[in-house]
Backbone as a chain_set.jsonl record, in Angstrom:
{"seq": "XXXXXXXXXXXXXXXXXXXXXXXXXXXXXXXXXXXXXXXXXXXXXXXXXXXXXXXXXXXXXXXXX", "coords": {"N": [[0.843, -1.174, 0.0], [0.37, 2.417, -1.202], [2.631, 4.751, 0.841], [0.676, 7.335, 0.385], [-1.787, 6.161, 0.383], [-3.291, 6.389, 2.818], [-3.738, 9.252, 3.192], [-5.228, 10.106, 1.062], [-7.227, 8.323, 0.847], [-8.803, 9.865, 3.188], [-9.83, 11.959, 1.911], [-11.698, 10.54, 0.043], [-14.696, 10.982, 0.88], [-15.221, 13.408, 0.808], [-15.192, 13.776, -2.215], [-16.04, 12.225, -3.052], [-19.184, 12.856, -2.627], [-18.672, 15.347, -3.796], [-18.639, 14.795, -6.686], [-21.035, 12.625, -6.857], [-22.681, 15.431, -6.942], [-22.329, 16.834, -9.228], [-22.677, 15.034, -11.113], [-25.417, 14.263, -10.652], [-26.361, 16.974, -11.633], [-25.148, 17.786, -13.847], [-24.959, 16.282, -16.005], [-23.718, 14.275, -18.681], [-24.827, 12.107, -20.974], [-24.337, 11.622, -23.333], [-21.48, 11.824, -24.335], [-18.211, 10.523, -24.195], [-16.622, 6.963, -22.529], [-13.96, 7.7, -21.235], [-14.569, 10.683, -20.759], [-17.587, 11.019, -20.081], [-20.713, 10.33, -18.724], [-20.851, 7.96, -17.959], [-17.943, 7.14, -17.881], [-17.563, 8.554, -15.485], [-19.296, 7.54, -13.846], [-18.967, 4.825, -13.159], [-16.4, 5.485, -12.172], [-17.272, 6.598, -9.786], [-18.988, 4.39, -8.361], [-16.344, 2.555, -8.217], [-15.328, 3.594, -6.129], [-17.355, 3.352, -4.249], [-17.984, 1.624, -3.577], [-15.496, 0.478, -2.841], [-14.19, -1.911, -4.066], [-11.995, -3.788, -5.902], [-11.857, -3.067, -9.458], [-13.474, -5.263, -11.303], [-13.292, -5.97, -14.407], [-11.258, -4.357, -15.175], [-11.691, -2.054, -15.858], [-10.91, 0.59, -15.174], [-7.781, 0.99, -15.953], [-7.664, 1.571, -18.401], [-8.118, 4.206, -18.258], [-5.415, 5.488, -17.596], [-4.291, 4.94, -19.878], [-5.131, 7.217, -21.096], [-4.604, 9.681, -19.778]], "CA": [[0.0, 0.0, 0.0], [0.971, 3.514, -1.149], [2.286, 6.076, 1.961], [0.129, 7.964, 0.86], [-3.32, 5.455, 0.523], [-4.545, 6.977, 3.825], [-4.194, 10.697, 3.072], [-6.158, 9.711, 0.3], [-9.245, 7.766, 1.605], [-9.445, 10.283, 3.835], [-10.616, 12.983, 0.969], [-12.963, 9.861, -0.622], [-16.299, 10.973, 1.193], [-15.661, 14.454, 0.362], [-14.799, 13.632, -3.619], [-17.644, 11.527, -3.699], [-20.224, 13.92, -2.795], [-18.47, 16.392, -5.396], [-18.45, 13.863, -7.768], [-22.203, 12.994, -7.012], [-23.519, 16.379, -6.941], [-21.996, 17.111, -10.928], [-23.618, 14.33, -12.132], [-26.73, 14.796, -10.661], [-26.581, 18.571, -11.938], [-24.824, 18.385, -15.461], [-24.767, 14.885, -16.41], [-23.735, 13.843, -20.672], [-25.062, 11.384, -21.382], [-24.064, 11.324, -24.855], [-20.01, 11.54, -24.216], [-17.47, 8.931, -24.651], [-16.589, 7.054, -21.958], [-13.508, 8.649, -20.647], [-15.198, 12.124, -20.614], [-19.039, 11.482, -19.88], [-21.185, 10.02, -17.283], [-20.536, 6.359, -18.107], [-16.805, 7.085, -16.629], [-17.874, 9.125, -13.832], [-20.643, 6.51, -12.366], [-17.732, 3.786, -13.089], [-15.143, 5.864, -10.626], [-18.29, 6.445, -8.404], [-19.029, 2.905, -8.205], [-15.432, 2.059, -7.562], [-15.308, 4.265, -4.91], [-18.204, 3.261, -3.095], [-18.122, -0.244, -3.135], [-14.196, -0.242, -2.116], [-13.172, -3.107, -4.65], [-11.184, -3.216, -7.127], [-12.685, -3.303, -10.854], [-13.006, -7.252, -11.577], [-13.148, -5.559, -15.781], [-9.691, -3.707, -15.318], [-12.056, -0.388, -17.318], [-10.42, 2.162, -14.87], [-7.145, 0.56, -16.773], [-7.877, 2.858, -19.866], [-8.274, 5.794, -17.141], [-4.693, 5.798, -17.02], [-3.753, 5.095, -20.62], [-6.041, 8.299, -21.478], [-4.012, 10.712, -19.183]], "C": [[0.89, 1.239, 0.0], [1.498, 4.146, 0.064], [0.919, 6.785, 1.739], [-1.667, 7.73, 0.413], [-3.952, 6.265, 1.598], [-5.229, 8.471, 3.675], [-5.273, 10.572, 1.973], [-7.232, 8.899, -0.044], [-9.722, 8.762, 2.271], [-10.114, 11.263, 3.222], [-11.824, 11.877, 0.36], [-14.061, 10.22, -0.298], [-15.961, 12.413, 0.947], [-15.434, 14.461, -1.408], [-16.154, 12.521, -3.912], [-18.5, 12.193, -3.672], [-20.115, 15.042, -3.994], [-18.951, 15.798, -6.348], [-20.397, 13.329, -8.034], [-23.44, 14.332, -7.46], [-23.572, 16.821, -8.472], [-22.557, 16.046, -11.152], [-25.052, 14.189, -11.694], [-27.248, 16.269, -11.429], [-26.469, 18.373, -13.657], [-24.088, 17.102, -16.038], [-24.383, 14.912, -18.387], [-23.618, 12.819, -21.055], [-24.216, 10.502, -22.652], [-22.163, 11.27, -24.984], [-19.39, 9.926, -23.709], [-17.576, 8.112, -22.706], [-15.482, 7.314, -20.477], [-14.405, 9.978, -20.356], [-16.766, 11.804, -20.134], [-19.203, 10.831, -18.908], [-20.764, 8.798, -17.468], [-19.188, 6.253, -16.976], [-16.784, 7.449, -15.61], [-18.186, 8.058, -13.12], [-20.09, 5.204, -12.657], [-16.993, 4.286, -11.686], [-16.181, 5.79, -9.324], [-18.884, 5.409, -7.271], [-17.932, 2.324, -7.674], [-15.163, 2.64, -6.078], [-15.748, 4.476, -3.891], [-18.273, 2.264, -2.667], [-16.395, -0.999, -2.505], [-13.527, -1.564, -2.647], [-12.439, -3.035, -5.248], [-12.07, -3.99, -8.36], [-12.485, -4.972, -11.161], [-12.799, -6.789, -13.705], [-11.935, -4.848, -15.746], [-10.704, -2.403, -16.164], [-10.986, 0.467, -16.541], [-8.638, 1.705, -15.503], [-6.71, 1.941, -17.819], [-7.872, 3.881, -19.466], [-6.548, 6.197, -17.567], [-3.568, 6.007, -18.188], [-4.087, 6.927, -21.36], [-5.151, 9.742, -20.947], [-2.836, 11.278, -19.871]], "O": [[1.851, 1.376, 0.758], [0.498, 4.188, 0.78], [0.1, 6.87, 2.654], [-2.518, 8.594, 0.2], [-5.038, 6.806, 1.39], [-6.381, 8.871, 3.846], [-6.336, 11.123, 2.26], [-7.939, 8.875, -1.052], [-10.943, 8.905, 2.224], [-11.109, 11.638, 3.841], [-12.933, 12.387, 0.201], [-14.878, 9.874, -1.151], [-17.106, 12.839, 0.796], [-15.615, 15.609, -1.814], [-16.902, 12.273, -4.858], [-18.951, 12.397, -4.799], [-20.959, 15.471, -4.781], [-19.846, 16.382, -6.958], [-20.989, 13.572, -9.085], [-24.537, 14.266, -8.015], [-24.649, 17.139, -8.978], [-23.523, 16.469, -11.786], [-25.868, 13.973, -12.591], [-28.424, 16.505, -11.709], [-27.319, 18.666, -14.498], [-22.921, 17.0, -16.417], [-24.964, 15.69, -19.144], [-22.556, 12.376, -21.493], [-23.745, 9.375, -22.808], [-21.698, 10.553, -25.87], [-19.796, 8.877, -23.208], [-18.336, 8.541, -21.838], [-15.774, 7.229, -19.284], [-14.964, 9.886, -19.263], [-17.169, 12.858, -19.644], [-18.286, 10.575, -18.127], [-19.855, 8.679, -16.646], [-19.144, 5.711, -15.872], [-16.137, 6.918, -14.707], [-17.644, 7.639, -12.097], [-20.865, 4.297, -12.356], [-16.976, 3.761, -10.572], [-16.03, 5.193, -8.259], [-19.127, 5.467, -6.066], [-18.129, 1.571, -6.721], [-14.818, 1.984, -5.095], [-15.363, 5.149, -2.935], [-18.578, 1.936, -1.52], [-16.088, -2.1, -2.05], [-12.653, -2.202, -2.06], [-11.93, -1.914, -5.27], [-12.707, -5.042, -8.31], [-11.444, -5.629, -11.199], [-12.005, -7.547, -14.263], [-11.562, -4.829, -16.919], [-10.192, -1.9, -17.164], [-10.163, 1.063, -17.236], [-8.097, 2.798, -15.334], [-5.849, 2.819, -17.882], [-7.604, 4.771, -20.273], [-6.429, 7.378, -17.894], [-2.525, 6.653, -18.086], [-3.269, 7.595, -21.992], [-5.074, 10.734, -21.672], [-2.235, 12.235, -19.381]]}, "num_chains": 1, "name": "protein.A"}
């Protein structure tokens, strides 16, 4: 585990609510799925359920950057 895994759980419940509140507000449907909601309510999902992706998608997250 990273050093710095903890500093960074400990922002998860405030990055989730961000992260909820924009896609409740200004959701797009229609974008890919790097950029639109599809990838959002993927990270959202990973982030709430605490597993790790059994599909490797967030994978492509990283080729994308």
């Amino acid at each position: 585990m990273s050093q710095h895994a903890p500093r960074l759980r400990a922002h998860l419940p405030m990055l989730i609510e961000r992260l909820t509140n924009r896609l409740d507000e200004h959701s797009s449907p229609g974008a890919g799925l790097l950029t639109g909601e599809a990838g959002a309510r993927l990270a959202l999902h990973t982030a709430t359920t605490d597993q790790v992706p059994v599909t490797r998608w967030d994978a492509c997250l990283l080729l994308d950057g």
